[in-house]
mmCIF file of the N, C-alpha and C atoms, coordinates in Angstrom:
data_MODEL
# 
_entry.id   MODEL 
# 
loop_
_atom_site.group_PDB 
_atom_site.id 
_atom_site.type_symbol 
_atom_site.label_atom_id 
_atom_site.label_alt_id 
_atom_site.label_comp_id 
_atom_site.label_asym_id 
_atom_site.label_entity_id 
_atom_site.label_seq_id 
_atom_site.pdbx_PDB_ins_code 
_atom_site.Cartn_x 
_atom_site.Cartn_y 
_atom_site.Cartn_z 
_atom_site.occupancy 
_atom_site.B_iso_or_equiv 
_atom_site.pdbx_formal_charge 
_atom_site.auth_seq_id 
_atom_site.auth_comp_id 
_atom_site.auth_asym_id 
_atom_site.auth_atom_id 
_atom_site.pdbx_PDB_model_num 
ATOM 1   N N  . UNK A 1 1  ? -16.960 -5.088 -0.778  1.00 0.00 ? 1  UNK A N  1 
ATOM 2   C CA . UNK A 1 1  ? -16.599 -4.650 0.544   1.00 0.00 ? 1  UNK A CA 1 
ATOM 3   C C  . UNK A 1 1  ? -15.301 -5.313 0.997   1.00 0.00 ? 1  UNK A C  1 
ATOM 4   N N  . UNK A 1 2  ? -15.272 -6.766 0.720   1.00 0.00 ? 2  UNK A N  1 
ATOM 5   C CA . UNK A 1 2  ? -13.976 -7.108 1.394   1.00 0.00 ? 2  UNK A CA 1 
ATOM 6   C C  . UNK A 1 2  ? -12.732 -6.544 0.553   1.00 0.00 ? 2  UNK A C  1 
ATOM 7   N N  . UNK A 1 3  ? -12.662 -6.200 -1.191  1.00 0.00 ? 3  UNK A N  1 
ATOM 8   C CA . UNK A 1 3  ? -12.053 -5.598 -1.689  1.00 0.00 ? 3  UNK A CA 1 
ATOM 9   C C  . UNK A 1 3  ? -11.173 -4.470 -1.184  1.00 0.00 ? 3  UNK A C  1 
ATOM 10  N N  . UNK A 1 4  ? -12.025 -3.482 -0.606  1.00 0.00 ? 4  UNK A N  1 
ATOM 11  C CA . UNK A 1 4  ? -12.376 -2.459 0.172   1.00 0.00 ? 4  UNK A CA 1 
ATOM 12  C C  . UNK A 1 4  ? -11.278 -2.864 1.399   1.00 0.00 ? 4  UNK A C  1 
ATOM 13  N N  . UNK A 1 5  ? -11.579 -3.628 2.338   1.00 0.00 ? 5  UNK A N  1 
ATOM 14  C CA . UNK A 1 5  ? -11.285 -3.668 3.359   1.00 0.00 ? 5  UNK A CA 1 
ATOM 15  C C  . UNK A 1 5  ? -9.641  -4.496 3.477   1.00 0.00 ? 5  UNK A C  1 
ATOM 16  N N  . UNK A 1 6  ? -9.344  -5.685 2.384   1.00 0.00 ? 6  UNK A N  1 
ATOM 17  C CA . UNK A 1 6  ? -8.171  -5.430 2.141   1.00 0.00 ? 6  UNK A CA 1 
ATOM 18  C C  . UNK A 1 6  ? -7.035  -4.310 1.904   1.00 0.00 ? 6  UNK A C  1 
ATOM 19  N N  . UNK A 1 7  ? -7.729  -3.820 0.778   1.00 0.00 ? 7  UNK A N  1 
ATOM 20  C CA . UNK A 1 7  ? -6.867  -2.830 0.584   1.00 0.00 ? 7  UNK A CA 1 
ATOM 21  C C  . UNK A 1 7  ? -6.407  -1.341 1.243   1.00 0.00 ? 7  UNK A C  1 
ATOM 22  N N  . UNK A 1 8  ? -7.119  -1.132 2.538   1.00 0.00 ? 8  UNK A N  1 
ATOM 23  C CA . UNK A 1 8  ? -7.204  -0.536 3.629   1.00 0.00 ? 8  UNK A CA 1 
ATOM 24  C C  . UNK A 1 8  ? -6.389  -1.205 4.494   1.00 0.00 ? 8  UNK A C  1 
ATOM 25  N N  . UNK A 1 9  ? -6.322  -2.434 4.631   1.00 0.00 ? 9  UNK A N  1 
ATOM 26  C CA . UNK A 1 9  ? -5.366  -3.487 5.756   1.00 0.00 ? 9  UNK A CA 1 
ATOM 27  C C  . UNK A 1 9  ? -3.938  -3.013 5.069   1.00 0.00 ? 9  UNK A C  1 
ATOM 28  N N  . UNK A 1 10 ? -4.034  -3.112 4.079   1.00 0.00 ? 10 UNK A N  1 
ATOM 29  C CA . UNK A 1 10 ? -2.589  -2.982 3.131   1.00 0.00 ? 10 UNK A CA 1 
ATOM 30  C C  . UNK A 1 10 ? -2.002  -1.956 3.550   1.00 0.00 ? 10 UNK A C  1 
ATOM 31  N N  . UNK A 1 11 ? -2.384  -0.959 3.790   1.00 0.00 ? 11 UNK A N  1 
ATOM 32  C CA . UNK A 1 11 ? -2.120  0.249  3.649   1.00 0.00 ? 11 UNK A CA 1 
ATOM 33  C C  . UNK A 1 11 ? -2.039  1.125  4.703   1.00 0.00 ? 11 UNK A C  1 
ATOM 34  N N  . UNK A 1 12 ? -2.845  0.028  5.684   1.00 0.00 ? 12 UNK A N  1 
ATOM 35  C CA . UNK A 1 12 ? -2.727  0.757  7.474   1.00 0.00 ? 12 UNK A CA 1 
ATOM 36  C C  . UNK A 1 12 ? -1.675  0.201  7.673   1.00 0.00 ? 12 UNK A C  1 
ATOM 37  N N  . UNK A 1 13 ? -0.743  -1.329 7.484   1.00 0.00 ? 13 UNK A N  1 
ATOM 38  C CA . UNK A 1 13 ? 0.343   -1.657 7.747   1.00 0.00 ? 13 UNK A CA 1 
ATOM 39  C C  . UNK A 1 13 ? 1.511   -1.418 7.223   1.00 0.00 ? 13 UNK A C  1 
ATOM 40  N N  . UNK A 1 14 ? 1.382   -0.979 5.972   1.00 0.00 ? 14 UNK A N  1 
ATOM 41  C CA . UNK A 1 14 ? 2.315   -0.115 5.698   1.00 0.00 ? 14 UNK A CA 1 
ATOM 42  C C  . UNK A 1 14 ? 2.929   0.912  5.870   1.00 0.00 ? 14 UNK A C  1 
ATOM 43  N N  . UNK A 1 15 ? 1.896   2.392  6.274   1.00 0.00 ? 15 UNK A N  1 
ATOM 44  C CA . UNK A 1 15 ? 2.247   3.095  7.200   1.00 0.00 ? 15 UNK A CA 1 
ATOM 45  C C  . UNK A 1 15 ? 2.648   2.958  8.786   1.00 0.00 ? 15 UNK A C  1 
ATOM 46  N N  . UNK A 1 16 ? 2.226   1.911  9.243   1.00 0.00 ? 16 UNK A N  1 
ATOM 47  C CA . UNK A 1 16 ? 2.078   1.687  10.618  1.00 0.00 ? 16 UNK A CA 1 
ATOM 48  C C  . UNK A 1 16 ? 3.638   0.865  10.996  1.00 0.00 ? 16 UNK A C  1 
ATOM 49  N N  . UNK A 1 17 ? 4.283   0.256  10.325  1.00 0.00 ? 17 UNK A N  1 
ATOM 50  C CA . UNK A 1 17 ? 5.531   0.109  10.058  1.00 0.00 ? 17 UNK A CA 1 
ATOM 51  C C  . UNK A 1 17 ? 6.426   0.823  9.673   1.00 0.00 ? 17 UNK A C  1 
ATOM 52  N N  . UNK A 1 18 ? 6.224   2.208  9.474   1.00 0.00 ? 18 UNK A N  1 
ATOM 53  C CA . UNK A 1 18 ? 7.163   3.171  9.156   1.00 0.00 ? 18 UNK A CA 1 
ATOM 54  C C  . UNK A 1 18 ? 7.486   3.049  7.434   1.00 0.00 ? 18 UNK A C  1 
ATOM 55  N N  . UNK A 1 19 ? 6.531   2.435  6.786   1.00 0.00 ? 19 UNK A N  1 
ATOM 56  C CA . UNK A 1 19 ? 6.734   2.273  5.680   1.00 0.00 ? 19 UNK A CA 1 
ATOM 57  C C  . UNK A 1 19 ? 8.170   1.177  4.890   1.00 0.00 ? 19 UNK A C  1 
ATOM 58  N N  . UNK A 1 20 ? 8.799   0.355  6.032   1.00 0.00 ? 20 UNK A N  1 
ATOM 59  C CA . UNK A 1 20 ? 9.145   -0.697 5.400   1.00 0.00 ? 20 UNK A CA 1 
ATOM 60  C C  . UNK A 1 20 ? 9.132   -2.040 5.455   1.00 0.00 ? 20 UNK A C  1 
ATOM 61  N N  . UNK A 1 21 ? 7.896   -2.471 5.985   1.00 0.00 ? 21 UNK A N  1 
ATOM 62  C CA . UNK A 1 21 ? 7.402   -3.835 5.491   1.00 0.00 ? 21 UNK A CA 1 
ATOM 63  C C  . UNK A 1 21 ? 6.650   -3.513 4.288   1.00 0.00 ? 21 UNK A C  1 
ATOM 64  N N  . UNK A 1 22 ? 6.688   -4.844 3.817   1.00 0.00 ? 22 UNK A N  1 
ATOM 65  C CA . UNK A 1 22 ? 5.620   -5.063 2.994   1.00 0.00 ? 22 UNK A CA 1 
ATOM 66  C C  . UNK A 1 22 ? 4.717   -6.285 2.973   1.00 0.00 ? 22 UNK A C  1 
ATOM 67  N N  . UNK A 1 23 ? 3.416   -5.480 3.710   1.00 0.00 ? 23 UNK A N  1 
ATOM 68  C CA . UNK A 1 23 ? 2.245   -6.412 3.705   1.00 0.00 ? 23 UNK A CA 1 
ATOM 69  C C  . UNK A 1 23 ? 1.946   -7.505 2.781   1.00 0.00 ? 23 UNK A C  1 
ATOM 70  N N  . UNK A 1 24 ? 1.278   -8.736 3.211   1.00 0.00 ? 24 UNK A N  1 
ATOM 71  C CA . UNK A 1 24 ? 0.890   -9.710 2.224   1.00 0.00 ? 24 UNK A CA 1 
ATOM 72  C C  . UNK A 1 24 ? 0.256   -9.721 0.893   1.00 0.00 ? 24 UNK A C  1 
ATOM 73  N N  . UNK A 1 25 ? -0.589  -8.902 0.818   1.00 0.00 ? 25 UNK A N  1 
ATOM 74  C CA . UNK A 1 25 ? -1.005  -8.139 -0.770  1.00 0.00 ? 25 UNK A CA 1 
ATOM 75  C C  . UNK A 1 25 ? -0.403  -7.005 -1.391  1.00 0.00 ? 25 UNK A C  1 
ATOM 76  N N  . UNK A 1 26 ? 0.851   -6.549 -0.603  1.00 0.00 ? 26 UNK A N  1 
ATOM 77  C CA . UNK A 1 26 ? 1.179   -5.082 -1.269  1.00 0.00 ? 26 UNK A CA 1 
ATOM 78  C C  . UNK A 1 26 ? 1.967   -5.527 -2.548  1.00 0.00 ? 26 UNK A C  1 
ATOM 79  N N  . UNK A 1 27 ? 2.576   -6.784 -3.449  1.00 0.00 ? 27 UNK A N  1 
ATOM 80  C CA . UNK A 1 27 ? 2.480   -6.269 -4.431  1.00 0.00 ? 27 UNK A CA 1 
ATOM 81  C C  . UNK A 1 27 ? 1.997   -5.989 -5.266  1.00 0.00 ? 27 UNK A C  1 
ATOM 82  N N  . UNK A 1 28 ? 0.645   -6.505 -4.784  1.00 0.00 ? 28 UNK A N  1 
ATOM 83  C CA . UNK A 1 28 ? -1.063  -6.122 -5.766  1.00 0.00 ? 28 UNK A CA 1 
ATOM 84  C C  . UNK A 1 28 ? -1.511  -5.016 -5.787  1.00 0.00 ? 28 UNK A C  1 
ATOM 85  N N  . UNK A 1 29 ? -1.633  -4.392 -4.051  1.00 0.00 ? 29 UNK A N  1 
ATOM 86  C CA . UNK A 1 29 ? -2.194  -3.141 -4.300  1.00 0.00 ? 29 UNK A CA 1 
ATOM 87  C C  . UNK A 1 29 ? -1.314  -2.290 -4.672  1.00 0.00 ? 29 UNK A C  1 
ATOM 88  N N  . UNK A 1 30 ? -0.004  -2.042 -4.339  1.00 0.00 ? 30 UNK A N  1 
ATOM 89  C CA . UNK A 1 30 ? 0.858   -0.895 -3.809  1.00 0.00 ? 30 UNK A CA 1 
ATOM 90  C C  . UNK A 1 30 ? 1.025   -0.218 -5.462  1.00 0.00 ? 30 UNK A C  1 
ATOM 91  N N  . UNK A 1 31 ? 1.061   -0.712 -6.324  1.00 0.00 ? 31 UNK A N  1 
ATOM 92  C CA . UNK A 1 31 ? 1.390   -0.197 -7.710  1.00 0.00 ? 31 UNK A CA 1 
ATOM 93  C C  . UNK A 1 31 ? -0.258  0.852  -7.783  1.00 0.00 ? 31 UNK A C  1 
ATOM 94  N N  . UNK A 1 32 ? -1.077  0.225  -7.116  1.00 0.00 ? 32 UNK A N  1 
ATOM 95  C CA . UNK A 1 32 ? -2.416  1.189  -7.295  1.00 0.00 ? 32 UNK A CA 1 
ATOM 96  C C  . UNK A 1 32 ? -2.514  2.697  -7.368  1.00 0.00 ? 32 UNK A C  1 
ATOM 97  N N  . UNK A 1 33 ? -1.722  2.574  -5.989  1.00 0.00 ? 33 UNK A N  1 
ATOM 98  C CA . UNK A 1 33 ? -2.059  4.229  -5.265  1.00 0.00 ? 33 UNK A CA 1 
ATOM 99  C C  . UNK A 1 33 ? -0.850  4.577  -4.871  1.00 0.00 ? 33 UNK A C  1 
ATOM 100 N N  . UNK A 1 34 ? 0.916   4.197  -4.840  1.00 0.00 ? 34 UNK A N  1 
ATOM 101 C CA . UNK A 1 34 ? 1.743   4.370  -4.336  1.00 0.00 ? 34 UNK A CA 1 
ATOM 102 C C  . UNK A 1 34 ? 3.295   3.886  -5.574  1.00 0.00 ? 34 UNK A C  1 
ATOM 103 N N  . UNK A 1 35 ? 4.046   5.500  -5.792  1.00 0.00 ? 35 UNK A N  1 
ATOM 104 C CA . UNK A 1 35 ? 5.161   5.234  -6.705  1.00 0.00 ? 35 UNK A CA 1 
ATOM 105 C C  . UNK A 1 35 ? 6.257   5.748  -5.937  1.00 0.00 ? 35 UNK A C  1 
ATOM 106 N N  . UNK A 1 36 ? 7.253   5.391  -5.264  1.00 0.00 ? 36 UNK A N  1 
ATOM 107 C CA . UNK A 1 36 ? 7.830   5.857  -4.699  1.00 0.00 ? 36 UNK A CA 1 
ATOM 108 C C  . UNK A 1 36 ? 8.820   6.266  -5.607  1.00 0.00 ? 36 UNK A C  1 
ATOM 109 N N  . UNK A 1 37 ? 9.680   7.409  -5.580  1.00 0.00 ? 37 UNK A N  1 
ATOM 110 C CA . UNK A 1 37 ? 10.143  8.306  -6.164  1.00 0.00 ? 37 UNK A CA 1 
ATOM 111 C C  . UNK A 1 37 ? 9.608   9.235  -7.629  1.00 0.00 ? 37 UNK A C  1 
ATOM 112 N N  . UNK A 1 38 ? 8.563   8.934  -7.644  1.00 0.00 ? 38 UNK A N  1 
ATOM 113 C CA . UNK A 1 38 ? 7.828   9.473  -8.836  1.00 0.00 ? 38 UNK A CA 1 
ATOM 114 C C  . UNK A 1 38 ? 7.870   10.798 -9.015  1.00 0.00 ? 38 UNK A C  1 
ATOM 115 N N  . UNK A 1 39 ? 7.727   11.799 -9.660  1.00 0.00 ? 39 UNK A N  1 
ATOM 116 C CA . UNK A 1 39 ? 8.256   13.018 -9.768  1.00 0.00 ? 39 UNK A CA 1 
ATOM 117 C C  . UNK A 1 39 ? 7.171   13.539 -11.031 1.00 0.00 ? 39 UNK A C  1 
ATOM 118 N N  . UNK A 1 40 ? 6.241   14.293 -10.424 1.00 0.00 ? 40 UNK A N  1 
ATOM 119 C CA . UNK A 1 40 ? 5.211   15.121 -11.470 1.00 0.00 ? 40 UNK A CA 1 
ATOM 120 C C  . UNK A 1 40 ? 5.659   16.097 -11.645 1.00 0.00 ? 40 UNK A C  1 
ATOM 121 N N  . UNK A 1 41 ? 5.468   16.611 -13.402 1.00 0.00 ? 41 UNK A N  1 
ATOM 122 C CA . UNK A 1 41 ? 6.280   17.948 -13.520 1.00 0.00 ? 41 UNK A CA 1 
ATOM 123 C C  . UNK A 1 41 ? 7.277   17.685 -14.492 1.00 0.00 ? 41 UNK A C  1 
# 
């Protein structure tokens, strides 16, 4: 659960900043769920 609930903190402040801070764990999580310029296809 707290797993969980970090990585939700991460990720509400990241958006919630307009996307340029970077939260205290984002260079742990952010490689998870987030590639910025990535290009499928």
């Amino acid at each position: 659960m707290e797993l969980a609930d970090i990585v939700a903190r991460e990720g509400y402040e990241w958006t919630r900043s307009g996307c340029t801070v970077e939260p205290k764990f984002w260079d742990v999580v952010s490689p998870r769920f987030y590639a910025r310029g990535f290009l499928s296809g």
